[in-house]
N, CA, C and O atoms as CSV, one atom per row, in Angstrom:
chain,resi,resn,atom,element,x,y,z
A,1,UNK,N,N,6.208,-20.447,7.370
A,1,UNK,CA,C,5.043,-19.663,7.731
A,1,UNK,C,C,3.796,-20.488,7.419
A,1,UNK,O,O,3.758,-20.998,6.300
A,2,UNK,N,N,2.732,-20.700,8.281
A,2,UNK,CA,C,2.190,-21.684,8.491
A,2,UNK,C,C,0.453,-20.780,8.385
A,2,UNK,O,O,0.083,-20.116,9.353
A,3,UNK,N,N,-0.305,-20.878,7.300
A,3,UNK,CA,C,-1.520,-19.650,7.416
A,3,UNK,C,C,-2.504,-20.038,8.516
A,3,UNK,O,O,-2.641,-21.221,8.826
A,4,UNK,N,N,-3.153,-19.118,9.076
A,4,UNK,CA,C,-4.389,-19.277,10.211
A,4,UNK,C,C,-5.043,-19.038,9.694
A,4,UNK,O,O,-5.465,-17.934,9.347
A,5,UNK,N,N,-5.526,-20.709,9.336
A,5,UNK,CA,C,-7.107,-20.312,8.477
A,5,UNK,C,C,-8.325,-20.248,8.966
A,5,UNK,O,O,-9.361,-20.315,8.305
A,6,UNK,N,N,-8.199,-20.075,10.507
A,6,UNK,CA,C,-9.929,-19.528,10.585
A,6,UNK,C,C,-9.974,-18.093,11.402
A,6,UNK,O,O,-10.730,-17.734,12.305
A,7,UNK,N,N,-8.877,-17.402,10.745
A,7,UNK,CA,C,-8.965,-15.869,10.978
A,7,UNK,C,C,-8.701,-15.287,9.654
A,7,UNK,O,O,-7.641,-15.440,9.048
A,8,UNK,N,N,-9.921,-14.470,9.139
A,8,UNK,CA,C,-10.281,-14.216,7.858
A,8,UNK,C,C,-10.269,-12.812,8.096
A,8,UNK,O,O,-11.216,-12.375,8.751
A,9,UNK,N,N,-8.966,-11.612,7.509
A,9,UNK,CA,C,-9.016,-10.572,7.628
A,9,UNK,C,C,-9.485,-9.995,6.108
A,9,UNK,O,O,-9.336,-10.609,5.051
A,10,UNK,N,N,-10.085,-8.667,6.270
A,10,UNK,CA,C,-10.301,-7.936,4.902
A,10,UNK,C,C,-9.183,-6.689,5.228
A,10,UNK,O,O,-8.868,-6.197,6.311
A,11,UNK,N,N,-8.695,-6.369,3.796
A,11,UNK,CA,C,-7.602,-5.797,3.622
A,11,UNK,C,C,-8.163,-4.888,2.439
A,11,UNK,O,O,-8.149,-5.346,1.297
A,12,UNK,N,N,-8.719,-3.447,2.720
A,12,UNK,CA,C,-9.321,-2.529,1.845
A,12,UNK,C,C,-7.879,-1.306,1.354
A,12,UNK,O,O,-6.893,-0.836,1.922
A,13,UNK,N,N,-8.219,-1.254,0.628
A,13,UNK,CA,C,-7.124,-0.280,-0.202
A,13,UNK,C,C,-7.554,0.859,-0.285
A,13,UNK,O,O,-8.694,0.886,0.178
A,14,UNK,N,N,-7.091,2.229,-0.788
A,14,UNK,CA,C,-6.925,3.542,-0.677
A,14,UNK,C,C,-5.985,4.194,-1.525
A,14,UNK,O,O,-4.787,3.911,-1.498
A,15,UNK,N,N,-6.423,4.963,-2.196
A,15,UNK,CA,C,-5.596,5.856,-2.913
A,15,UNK,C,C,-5.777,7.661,-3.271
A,15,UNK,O,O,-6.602,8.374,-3.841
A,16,UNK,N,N,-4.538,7.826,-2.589
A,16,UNK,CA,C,-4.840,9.358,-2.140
A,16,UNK,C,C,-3.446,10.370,-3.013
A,16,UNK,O,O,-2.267,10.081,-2.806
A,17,UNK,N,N,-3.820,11.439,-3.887
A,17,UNK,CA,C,-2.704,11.975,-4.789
A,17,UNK,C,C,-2.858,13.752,-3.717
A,17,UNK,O,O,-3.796,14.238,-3.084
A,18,UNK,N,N,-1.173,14.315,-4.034
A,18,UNK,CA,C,-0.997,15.209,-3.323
A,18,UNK,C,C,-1.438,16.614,-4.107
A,18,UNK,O,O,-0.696,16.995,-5.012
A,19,UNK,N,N,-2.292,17.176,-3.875
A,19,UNK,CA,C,-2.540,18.333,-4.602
A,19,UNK,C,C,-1.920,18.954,-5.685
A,19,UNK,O,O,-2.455,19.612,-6.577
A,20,UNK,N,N,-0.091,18.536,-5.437
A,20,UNK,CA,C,0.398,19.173,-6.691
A,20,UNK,C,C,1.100,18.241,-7.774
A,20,UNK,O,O,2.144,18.303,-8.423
A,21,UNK,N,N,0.447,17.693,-7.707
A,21,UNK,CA,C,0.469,15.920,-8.538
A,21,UNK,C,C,-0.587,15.613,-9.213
A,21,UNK,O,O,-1.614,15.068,-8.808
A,22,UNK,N,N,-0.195,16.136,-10.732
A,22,UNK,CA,C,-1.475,15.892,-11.467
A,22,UNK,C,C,-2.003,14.232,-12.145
A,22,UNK,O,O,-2.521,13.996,-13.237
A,23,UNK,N,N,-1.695,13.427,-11.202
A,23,UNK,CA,C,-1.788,12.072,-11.936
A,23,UNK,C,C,-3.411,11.605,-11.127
A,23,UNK,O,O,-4.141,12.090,-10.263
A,24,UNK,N,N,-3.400,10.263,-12.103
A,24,UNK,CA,C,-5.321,9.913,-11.579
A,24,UNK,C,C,-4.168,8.253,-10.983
A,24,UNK,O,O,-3.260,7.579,-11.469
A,25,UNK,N,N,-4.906,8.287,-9.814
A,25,UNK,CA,C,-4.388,7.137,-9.063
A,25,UNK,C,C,-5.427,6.452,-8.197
A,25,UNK,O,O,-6.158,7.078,-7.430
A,26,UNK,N,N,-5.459,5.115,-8.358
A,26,UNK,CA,C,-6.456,4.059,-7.498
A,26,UNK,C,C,-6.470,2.901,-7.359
A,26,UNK,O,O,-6.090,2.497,-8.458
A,27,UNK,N,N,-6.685,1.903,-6.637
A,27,UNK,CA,C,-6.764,1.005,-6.332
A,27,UNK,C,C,-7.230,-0.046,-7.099
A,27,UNK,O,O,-8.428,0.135,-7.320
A,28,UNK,N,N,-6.774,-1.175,-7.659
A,28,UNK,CA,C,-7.827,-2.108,-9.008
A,28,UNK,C,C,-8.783,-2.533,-8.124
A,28,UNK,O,O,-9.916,-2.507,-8.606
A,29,UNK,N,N,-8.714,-2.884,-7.087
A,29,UNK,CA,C,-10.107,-3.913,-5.879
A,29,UNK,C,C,-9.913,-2.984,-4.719
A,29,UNK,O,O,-8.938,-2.505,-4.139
A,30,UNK,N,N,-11.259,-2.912,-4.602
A,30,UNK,CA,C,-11.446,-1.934,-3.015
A,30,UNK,C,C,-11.060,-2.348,-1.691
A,30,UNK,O,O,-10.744,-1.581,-0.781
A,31,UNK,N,N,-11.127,-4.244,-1.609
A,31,UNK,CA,C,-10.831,-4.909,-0.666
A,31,UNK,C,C,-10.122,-6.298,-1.021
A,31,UNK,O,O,-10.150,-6.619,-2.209
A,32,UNK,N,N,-9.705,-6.862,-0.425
A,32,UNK,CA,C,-9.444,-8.506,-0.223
A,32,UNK,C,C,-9.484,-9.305,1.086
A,32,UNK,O,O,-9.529,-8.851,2.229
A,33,UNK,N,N,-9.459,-10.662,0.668
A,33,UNK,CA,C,-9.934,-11.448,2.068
A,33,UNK,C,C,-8.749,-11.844,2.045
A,33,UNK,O,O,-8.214,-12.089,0.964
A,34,UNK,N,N,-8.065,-11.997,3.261
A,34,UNK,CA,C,-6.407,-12.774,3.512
A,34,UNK,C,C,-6.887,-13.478,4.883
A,34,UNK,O,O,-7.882,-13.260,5.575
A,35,UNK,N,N,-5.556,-14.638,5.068
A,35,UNK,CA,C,-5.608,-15.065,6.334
A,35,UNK,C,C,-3.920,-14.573,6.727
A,35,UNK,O,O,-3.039,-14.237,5.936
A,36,UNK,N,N,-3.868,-14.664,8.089
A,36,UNK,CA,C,-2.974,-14.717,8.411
A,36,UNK,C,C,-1.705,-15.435,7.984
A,36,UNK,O,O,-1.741,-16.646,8.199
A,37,UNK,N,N,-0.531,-14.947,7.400
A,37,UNK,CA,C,0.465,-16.518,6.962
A,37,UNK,C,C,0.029,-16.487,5.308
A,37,UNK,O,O,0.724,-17.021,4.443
A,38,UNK,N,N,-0.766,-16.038,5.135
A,38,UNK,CA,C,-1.085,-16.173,3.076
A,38,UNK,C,C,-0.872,-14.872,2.697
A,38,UNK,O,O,-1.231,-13.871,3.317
A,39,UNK,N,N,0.100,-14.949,1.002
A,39,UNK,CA,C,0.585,-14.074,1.104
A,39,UNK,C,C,-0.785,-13.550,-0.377
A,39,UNK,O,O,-1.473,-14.321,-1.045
A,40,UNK,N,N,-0.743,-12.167,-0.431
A,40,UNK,CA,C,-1.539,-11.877,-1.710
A,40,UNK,C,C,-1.028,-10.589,-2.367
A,40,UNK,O,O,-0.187,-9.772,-1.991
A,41,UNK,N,N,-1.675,-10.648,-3.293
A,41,UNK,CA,C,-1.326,-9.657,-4.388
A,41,UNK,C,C,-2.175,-8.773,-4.811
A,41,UNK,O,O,-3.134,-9.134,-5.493
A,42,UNK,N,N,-1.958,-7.334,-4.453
A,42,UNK,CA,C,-2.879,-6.484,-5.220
A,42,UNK,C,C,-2.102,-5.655,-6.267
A,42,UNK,O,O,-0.984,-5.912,-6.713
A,43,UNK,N,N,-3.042,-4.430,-6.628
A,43,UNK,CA,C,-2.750,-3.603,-7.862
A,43,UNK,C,C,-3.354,-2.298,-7.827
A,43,UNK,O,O,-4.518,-1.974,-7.592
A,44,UNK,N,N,-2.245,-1.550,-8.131
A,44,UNK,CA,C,-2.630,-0.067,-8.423
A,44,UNK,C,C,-2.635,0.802,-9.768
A,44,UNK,O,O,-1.662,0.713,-10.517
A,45,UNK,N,N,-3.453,1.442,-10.015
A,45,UNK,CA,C,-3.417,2.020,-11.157
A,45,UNK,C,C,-2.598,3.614,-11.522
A,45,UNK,O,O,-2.933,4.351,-10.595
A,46,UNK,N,N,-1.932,4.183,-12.226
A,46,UNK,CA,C,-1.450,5.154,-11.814
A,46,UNK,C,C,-1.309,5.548,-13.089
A,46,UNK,O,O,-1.001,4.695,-13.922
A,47,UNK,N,N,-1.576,7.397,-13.626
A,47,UNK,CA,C,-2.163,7.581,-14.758
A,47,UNK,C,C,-1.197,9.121,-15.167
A,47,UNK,O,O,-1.538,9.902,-14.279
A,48,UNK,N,N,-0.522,9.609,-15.784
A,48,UNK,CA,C,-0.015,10.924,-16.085
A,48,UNK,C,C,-0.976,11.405,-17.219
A,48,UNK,O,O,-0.782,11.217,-18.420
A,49,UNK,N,N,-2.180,12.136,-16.589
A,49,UNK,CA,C,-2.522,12.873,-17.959
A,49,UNK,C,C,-2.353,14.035,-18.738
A,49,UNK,O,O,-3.034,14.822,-19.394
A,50,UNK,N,N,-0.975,13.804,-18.356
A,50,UNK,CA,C,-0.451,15.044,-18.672
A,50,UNK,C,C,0.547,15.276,-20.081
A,50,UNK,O,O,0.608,14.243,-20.749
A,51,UNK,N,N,1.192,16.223,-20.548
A,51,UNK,CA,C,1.871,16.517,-21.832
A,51,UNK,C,C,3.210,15.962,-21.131
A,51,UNK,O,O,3.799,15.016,-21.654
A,52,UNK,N,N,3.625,16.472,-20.111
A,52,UNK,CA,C,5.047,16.051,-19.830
A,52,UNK,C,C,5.543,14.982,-18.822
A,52,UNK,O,O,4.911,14.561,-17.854
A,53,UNK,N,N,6.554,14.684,-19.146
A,53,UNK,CA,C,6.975,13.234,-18.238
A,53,UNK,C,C,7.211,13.839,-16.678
A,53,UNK,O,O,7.821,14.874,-16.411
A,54,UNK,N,N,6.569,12.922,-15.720
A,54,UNK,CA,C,6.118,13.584,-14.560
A,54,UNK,C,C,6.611,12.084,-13.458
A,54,UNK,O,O,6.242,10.909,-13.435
A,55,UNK,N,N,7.724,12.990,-12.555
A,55,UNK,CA,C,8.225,11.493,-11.378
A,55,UNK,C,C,7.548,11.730,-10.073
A,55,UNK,O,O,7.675,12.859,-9.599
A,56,UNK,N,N,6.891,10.905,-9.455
A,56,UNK,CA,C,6.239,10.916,-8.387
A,56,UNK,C,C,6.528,9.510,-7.529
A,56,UNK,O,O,6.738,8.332,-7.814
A,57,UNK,N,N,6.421,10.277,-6.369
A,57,UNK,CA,C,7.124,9.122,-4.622
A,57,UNK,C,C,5.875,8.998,-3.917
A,57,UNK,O,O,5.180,9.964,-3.602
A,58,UNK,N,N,5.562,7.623,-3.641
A,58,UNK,CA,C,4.778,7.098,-2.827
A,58,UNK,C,C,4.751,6.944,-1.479
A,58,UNK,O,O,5.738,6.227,-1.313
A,59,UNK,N,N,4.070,7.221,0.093
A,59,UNK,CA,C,4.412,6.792,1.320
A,59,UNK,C,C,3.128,5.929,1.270
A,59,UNK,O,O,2.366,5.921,0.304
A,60,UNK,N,N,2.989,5.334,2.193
A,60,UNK,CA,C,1.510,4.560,2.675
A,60,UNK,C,C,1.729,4.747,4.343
A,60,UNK,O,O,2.556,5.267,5.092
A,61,UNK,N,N,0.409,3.961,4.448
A,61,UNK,CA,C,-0.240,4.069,5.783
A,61,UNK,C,C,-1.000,2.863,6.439
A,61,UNK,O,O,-1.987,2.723,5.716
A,62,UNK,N,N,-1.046,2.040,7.305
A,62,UNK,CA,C,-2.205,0.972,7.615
A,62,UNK,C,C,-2.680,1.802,8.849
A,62,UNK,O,O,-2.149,2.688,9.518
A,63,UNK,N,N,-4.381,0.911,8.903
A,63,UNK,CA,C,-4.698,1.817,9.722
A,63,UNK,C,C,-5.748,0.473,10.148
A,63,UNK,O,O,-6.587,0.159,9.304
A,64,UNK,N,N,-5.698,-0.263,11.373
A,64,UNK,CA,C,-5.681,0.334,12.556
A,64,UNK,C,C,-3.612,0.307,12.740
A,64,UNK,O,O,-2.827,-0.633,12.611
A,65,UNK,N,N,-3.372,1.774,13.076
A,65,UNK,CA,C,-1.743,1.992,13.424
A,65,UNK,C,C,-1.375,0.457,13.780
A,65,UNK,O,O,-0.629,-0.168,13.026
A,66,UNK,N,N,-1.894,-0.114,14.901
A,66,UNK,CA,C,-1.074,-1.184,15.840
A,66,UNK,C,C,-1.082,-2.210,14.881
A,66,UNK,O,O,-0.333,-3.069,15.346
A,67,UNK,N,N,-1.485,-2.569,13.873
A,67,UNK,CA,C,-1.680,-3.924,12.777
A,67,UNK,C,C,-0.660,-3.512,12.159
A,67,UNK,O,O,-0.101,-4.392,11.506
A,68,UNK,N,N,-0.050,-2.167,12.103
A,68,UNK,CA,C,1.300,-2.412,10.794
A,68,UNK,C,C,2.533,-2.929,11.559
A,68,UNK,O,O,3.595,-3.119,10.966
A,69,UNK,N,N,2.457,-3.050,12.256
A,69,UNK,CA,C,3.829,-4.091,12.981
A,69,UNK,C,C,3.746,-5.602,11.647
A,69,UNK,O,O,4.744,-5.983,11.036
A,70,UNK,N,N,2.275,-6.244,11.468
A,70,UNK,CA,C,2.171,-7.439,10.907
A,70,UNK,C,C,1.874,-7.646,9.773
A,70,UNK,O,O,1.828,-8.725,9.184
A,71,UNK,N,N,1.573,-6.235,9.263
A,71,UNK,CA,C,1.499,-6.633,7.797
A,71,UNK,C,C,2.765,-5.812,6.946
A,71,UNK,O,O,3.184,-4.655,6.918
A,72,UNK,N,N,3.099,-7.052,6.304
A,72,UNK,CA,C,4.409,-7.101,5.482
A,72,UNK,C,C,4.253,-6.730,4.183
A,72,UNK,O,O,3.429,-7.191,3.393
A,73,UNK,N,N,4.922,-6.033,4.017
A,73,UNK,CA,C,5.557,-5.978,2.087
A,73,UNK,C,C,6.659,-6.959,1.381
A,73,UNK,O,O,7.752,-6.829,1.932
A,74,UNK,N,N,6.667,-7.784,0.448
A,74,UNK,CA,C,7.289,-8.348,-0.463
A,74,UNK,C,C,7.946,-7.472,-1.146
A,74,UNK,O,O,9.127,-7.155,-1.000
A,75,UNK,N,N,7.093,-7.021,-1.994
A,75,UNK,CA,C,7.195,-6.284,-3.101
A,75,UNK,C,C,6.435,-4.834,-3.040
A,75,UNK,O,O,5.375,-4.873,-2.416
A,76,UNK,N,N,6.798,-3.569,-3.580
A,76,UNK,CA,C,6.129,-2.451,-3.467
A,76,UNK,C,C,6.951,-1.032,-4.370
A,76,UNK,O,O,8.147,-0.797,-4.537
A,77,UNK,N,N,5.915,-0.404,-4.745
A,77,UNK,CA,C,6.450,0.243,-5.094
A,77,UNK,C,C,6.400,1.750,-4.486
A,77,UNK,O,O,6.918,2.734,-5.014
A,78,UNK,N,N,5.723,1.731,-3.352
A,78,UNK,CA,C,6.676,2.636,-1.875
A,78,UNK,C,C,8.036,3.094,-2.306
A,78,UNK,O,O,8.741,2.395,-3.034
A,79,UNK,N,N,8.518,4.631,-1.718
A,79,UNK,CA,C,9.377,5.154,-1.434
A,79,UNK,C,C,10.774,4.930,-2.783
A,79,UNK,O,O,12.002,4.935,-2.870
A,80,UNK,N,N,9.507,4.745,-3.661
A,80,UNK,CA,C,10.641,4.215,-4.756
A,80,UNK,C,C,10.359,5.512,-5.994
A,80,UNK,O,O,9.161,5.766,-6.110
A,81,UNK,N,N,11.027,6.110,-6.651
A,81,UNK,CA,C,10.637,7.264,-7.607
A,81,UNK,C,C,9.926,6.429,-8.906
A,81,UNK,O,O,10.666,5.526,-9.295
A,82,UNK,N,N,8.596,6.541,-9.693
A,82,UNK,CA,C,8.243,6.291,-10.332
A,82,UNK,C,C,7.697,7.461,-11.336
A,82,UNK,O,O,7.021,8.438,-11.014
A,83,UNK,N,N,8.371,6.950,-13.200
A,83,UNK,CA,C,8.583,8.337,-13.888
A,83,UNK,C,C,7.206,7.441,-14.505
A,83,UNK,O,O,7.106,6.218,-14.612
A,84,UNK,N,N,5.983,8.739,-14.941
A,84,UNK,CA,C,5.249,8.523,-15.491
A,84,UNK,C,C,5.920,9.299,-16.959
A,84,UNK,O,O,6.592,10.320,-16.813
A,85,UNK,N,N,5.743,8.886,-17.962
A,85,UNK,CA,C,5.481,9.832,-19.352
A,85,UNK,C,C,4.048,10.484,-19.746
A,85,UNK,O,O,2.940,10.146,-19.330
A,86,UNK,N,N,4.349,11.423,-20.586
A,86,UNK,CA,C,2.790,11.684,-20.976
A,86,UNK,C,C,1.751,10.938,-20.992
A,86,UNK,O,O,2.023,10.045,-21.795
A,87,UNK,N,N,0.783,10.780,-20.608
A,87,UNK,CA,C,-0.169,10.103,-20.901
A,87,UNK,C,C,-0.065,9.062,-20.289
A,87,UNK,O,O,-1.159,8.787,-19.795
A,88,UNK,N,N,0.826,8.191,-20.016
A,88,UNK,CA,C,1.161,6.773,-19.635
A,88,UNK,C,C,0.797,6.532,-18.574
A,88,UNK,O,O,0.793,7.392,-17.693
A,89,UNK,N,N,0.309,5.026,-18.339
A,89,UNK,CA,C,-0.786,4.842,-17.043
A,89,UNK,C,C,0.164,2.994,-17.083
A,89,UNK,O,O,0.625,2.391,-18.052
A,90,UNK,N,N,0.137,2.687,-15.919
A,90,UNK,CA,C,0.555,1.697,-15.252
A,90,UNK,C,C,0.314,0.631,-14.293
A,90,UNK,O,O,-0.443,1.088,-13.437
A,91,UNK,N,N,0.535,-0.274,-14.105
A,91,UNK,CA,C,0.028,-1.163,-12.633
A,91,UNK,C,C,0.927,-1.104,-12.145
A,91,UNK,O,O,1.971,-1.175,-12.794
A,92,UNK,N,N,0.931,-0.969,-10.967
A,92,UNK,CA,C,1.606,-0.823,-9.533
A,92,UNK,C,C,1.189,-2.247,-9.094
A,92,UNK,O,O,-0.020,-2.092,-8.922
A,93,UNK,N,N,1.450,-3.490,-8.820
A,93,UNK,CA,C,1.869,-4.078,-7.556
A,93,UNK,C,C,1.836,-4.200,-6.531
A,93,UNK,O,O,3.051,-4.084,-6.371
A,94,UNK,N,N,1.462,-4.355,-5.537
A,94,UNK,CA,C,1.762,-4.825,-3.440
A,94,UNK,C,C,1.825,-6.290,-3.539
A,94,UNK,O,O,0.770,-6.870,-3.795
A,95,UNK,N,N,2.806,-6.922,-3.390
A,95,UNK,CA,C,2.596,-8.225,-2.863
A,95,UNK,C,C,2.954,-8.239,-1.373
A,95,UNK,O,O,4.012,-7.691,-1.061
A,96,UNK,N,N,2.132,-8.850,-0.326
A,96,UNK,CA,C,2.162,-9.023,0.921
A,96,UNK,C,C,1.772,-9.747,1.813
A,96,UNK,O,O,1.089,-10.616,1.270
A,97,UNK,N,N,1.804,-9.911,2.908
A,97,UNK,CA,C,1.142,-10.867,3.508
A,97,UNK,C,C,1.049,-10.248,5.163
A,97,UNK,O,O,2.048,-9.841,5.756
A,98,UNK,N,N,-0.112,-10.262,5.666
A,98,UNK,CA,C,0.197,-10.721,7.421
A,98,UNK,C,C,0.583,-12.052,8.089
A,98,UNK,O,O,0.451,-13.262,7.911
A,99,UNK,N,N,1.319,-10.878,9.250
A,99,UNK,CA,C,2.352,-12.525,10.099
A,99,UNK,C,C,1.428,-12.966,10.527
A,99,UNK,O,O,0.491,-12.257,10.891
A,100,UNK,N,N,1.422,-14.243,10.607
A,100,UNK,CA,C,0.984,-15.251,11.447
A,100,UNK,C,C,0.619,-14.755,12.982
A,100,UNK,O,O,-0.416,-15.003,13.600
A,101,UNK,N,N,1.634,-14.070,13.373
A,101,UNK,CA,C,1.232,-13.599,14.834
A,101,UNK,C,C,0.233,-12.523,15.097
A,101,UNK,O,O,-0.114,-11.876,16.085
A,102,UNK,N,N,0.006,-12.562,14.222
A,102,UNK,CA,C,-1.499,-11.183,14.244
A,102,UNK,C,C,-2.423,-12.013,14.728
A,102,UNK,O,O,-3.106,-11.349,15.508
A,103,UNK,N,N,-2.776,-13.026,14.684
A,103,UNK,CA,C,-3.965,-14.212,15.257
A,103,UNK,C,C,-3.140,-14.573,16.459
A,103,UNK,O,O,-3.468,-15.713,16.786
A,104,UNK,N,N,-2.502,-14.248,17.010
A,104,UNK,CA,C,-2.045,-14.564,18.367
A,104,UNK,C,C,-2.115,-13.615,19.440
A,104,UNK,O,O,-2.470,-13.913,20.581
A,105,UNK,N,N,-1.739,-12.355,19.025
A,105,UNK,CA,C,-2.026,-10.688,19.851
A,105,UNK,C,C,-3.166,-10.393,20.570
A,105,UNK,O,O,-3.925,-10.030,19.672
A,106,UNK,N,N,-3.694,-10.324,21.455
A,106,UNK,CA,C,-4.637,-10.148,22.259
A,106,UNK,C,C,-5.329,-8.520,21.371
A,106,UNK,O,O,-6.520,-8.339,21.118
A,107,UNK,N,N,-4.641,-7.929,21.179
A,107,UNK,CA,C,-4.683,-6.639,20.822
A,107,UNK,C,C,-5.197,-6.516,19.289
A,107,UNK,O,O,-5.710,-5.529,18.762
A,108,UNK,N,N,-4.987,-7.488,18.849
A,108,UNK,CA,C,-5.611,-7.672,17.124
A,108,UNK,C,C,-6.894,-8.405,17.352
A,108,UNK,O,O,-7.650,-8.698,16.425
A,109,UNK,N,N,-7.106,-8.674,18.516
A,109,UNK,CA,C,-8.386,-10.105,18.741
A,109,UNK,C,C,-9.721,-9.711,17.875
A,109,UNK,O,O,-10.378,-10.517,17.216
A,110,UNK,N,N,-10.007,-8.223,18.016
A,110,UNK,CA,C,-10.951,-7.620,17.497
A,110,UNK,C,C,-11.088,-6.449,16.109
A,110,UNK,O,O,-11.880,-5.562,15.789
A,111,UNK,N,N,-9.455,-7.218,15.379
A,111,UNK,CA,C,-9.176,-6.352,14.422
A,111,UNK,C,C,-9.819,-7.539,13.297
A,111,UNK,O,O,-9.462,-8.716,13.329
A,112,UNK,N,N,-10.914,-6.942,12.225
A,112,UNK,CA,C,-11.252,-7.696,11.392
A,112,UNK,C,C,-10.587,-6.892,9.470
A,112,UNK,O,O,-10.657,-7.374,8.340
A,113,UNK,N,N,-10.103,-5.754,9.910
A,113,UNK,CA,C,-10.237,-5.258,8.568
A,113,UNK,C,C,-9.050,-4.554,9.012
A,113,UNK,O,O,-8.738,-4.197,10.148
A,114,UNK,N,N,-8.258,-4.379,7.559
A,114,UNK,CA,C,-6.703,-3.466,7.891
A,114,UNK,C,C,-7.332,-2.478,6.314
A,114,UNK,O,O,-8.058,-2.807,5.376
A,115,UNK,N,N,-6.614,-1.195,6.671
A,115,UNK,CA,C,-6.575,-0.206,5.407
A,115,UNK,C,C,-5.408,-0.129,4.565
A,115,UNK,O,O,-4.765,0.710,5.195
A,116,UNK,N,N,-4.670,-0.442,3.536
A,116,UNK,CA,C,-3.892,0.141,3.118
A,116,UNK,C,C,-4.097,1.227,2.525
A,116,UNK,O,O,-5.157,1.421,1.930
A,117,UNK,N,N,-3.355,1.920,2.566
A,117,UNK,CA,C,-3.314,3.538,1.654
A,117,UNK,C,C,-2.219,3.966,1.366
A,117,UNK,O,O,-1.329,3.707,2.176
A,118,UNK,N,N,-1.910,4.628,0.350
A,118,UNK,CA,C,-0.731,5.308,-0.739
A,118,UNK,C,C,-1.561,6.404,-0.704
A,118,UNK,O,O,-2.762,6.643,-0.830
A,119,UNK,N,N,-0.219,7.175,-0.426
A,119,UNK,CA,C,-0.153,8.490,-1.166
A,119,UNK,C,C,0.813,9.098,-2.388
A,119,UNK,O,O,1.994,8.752,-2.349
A,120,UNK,N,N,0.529,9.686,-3.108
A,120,UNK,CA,C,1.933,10.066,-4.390
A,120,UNK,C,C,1.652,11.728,-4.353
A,120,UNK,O,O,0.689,12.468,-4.553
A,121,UNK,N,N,2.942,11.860,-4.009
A,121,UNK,CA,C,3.689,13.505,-4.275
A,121,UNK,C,C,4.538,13.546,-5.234
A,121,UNK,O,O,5.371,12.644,-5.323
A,122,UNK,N,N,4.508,14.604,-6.161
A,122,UNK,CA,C,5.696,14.940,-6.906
A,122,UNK,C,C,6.592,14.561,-6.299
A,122,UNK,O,O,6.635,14.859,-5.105
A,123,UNK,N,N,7.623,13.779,-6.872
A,123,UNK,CA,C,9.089,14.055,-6.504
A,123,UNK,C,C,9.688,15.392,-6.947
A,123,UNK,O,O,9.421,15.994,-7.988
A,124,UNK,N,N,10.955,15.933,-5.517
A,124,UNK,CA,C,11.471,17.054,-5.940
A,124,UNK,C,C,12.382,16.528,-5.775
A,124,UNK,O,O,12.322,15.514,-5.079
A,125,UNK,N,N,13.793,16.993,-6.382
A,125,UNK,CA,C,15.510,17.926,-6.281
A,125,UNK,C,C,15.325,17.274,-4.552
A,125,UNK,O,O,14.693,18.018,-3.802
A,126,UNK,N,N,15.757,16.189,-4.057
A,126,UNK,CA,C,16.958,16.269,-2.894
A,126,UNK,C,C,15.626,16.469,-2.062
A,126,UNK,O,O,15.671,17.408,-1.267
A,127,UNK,N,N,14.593,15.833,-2.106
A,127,UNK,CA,C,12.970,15.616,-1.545
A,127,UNK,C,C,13.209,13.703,-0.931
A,127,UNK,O,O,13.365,12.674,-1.588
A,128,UNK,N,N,13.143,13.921,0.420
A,128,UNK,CA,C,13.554,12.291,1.394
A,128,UNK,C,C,12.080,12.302,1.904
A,128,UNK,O,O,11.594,13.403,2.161
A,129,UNK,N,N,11.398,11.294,2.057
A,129,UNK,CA,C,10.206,10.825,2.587
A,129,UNK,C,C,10.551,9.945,3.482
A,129,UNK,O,O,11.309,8.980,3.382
A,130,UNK,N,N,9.447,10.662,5.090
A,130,UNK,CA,C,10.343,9.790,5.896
A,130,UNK,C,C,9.693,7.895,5.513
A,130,UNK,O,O,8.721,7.560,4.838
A,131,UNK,N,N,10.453,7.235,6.078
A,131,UNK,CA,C,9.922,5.917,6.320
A,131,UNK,C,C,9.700,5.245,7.727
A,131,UNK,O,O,10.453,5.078,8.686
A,132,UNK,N,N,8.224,4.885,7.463
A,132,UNK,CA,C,7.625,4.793,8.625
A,132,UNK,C,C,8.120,3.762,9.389
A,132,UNK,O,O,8.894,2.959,8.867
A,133,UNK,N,N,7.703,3.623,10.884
A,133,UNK,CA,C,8.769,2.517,11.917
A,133,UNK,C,C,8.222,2.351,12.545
A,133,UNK,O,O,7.424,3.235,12.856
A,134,UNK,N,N,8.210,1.045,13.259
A,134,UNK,CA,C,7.368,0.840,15.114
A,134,UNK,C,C,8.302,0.364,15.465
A,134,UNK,O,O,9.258,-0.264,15.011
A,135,UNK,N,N,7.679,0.990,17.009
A,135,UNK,CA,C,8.568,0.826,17.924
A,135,UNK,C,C,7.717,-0.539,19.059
A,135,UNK,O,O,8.295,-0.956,20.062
């Protein structure tokens, strides 16, 4: 994988908790600069301020829709159950990168900025989140 370095995307983050999820959750950096082909690393913060140990499931989202074909996950902690304890607050992780072919798409020509966003819901009892797909 070979980076396109004179296409300079910003990659802004988002963090959104489900009403019945009492945890404080956010993003460490609001944005980053990537190129195409370089891979980077962000971080999330994630907080139980609560008395009891509390498990909560993550989905995300990119937004413009047609850019998540190219931007990849390494590492994540998506769709994975994460047990907070009382009180206990954590970093979350994304390592990722966009393909290379995002600077090739006619259709990205005028994409300068991608959103990531997480959301966290309680996990329930036999609770499946779908996982997202393009077609």
């Amino acid at each position: 994988m070979v980076p396109v370095g004179d296409r300079v995307v910003r990659v802004a983050f988002n963090a959104d908790v489900h009403a019945g999820l009492h945890w404080n959750f956010r993003p460490q950096q609001s944005e980053i600069y990537v190129v195409p082909g370089e891979t980077a690393l962000a971080f999330y913060k994630a907080k139980n301020p609560t008395d009891s140990p509390v498990i909560g499931i993550s989905t995300y989202n990119i937004v413009p829709f047609e850019a998540g074909q190219y931007f990849n996950k390494i590492q994540c902690f998506c769709f994975e159950e994460q047990r907070l304890n009382p009180r206990e607050e954590v970093d979350m992780p994304v390592f990722f990168f966009i393909d290379p072919e995002f600077a090739e798409d006619p259709r990205m020509a005028r994409v300068e900025s991608i959103t990531l966003s997480y959301t966290f819901f309680e996990a329930k009892e036999g609770q499946k989140l779908p996982v997202p797909g393009y077609s």
